[in-house]
Backbone as a printed PyTorch tensor [residue, N CA C, xyz], in Angstrom:
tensor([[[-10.6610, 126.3970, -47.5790],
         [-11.4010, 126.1780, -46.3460],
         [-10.4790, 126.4990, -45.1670]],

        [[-11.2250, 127.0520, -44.0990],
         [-10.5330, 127.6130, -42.7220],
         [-11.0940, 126.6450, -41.7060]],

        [[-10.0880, 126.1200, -40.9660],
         [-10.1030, 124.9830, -39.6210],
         [ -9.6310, 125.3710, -38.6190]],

        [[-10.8820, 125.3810, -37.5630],
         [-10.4930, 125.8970, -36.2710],
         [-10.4710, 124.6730, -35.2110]],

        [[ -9.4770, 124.4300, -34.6520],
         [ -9.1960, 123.1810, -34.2910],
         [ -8.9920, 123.5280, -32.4170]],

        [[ -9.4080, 123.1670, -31.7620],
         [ -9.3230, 123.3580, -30.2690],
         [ -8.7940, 121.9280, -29.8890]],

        [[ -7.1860, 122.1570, -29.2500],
         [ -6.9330, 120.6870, -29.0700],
         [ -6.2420, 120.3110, -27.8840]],

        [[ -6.6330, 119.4800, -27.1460],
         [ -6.1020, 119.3140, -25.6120],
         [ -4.9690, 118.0420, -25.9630]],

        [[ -3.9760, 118.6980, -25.9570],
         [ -2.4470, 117.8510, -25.9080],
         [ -2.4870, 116.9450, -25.0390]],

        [[ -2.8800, 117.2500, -23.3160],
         [ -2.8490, 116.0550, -22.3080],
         [ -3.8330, 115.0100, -23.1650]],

        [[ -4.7530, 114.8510, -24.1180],
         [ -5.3560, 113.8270, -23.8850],
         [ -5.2350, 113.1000, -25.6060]],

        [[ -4.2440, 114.2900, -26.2670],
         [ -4.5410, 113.8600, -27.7010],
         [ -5.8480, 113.4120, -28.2620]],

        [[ -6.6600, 114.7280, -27.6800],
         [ -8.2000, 114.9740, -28.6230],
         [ -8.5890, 116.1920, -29.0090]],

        [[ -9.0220, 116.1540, -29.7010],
         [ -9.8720, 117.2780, -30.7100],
         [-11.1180, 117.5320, -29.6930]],

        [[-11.0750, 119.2750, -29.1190],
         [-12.4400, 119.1130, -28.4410],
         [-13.0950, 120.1470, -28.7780]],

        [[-12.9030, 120.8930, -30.0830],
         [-13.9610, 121.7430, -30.6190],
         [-13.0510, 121.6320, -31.7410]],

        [[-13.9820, 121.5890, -33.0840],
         [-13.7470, 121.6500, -34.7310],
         [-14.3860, 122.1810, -35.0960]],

        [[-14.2710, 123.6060, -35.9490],
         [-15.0010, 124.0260, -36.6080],
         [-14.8070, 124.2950, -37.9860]],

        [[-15.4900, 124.3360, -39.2400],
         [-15.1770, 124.4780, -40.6260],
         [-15.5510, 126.1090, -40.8450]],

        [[-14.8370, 126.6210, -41.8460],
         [-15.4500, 128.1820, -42.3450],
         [-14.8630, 127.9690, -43.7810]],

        [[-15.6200, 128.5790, -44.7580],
         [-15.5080, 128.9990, -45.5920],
         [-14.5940, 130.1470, -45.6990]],

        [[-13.8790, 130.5020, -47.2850],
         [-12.8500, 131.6510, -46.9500],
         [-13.9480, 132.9020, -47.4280]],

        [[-14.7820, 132.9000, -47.3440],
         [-15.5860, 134.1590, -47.5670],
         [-15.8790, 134.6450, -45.8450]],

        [[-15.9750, 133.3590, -45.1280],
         [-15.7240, 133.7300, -43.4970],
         [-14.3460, 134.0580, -42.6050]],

        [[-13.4510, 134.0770, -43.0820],
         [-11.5290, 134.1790, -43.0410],
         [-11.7450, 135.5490, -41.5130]],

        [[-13.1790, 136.5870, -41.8120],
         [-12.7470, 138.1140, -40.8870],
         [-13.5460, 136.3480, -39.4730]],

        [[-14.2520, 135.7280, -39.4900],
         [-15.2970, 135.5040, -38.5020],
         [-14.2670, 134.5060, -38.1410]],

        [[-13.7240, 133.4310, -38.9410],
         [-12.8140, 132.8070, -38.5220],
         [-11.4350, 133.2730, -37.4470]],

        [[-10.7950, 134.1140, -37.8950],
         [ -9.9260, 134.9160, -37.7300],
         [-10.1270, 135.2160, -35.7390]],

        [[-11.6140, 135.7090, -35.9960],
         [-12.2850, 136.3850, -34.7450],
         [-12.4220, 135.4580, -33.9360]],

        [[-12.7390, 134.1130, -34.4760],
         [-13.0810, 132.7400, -33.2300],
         [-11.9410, 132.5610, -33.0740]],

        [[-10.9580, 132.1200, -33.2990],
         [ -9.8390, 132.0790, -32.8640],
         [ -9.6540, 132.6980, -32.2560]],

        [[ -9.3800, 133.9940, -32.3950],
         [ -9.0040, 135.1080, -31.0940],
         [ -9.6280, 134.7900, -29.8840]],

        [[-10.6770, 134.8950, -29.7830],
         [-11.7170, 134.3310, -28.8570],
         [-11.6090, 133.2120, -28.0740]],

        [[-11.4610, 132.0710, -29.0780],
         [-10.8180, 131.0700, -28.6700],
         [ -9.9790, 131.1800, -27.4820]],

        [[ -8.9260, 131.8770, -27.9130],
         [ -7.6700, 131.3720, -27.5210],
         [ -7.8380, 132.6900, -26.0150]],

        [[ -7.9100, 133.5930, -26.1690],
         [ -8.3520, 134.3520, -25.1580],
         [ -9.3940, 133.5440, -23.9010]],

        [[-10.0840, 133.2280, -24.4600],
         [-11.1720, 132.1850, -23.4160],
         [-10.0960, 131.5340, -22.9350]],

        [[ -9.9300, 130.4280, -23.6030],
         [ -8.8980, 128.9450, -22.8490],
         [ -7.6350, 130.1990, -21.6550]],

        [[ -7.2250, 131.1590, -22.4730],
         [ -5.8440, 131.4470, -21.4800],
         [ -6.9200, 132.2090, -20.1600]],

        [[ -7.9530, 132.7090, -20.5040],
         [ -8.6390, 133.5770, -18.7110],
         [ -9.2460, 132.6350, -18.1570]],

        [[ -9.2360, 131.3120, -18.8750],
         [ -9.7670, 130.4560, -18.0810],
         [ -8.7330, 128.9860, -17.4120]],

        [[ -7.8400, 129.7450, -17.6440],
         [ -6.3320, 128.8160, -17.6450],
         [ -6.5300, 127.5790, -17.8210]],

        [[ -6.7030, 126.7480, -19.1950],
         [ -7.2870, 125.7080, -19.8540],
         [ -6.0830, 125.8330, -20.8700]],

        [[ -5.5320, 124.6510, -20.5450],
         [ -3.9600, 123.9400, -21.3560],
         [ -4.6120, 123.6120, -22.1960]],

        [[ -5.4010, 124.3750, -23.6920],
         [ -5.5400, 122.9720, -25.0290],
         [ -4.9170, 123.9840, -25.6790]],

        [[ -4.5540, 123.9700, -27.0000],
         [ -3.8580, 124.2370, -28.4730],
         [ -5.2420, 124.9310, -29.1830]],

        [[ -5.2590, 126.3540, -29.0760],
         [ -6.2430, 126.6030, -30.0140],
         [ -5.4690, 126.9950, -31.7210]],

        [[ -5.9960, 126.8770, -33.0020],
         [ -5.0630, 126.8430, -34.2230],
         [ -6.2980, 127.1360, -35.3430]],

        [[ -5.9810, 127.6400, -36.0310],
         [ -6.3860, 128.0200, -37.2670],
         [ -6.0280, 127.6830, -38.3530]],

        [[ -6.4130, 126.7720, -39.4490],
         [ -5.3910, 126.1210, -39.9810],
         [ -5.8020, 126.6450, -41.5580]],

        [[ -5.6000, 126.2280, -42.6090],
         [ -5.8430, 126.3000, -43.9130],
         [ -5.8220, 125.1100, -44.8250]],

        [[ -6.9990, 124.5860, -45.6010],
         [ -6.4740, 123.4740, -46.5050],
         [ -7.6450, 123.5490, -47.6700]],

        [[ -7.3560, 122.5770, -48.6540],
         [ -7.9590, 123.0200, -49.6780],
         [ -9.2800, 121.8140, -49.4170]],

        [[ -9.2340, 121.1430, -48.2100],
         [-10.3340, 120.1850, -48.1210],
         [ -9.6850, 119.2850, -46.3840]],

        [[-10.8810, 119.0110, -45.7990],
         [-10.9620, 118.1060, -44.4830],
         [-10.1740, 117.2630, -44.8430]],

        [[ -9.9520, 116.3780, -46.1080],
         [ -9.1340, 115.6730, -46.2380],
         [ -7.4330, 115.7480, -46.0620]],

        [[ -7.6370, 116.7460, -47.2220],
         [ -6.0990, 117.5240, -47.2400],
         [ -5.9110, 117.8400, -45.8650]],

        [[ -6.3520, 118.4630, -44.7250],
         [ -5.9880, 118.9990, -43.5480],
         [ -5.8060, 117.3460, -42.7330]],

        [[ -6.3610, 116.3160, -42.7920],
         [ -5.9800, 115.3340, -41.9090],
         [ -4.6850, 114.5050, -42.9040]],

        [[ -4.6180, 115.1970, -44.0690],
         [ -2.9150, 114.2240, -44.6360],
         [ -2.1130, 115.6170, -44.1040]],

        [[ -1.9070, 116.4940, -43.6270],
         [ -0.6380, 117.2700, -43.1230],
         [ -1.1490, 117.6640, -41.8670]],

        [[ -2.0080, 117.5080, -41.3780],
         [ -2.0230, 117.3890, -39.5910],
         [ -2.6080, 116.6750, -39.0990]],

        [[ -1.8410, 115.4890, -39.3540],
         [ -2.2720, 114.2670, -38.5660],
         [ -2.0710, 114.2650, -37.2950]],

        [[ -1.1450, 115.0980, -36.8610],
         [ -1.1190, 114.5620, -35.0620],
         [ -1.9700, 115.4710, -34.3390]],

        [[ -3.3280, 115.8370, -34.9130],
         [ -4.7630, 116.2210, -34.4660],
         [ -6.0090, 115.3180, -34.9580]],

        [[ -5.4690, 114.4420, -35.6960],
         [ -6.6510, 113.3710, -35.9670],
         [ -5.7280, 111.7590, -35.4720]],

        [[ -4.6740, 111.9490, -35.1630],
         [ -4.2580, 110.3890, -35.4180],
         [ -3.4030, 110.3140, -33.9770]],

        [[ -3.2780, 109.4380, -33.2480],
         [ -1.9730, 109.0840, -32.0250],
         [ -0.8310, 108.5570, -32.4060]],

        [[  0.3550, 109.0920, -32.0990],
         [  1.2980, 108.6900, -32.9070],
         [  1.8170, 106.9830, -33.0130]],

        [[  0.9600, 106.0170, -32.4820],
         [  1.2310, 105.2730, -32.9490],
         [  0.8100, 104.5690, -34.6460]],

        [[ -0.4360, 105.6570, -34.8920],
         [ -1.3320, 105.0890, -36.2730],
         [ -0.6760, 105.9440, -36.7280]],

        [[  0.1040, 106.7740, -36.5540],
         [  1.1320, 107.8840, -37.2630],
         [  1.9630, 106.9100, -37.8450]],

        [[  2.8650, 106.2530, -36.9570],
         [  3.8430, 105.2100, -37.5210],
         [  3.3700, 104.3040, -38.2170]],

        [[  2.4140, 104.0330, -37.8490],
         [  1.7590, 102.5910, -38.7960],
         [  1.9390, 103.1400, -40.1000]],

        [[  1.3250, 104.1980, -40.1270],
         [  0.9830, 104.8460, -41.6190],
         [  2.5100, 105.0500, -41.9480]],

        [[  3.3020, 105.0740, -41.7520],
         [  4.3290, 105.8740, -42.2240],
         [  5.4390, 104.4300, -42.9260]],

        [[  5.0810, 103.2830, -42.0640],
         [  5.9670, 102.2840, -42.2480],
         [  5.6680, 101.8660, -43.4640]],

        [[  4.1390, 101.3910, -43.7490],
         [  3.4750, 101.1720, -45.4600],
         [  3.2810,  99.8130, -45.0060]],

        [[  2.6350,  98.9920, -46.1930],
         [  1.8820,  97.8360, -45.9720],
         [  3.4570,  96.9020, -45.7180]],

        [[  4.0250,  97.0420, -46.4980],
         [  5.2190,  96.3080, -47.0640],
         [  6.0890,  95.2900, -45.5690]],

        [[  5.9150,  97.2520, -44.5430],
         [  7.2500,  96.3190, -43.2810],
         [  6.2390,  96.0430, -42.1890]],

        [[  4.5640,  95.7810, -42.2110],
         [  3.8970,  95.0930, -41.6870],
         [  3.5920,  93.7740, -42.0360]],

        [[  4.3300,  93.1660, -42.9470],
         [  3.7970,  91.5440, -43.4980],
         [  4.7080,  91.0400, -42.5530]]])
């Protein structure tokens, strides 16, 4: 699966997500371009990215700092153990 992720850093949010299939990889490929061309002629600071994973899941366990704020980053990272 192909993830097109539009992401505004000032606010640490996700403000366009899109899913593609890899039979879509040429259309994917193309929104991105697009993407990212739009945001820069329209001088709009977000992170446009294209990502790859074998599932929505898999893509939010290795890019979490597009679904998570780094404080639930740390939470997660410390484990149940050094929160008691």
């Amino acid at each position: 699966m192909l993830f097109l992720i539009e992401y505004d850093r000032a606010r640490g949010a996700i403000v366009n997500f899109v899913t593609f299939t890899e039979s879509e990889r040429i259309a994917a490929e193309n929104s991105s371009l697009e993407m990212e061309l739009t945001l820069s002629r329209k001088s709009i600071d977000h992170e446009a990215v294209l990502l790859e994973a074998a599932s929505e899941a898999a893509l939010r366990k290795t890019h979490r700092r597009y679904f998570q704020n780094a404080r639930e980053i740390g939470e997660s990272l410390e484990g149940p153990a050094s929160r008691a």
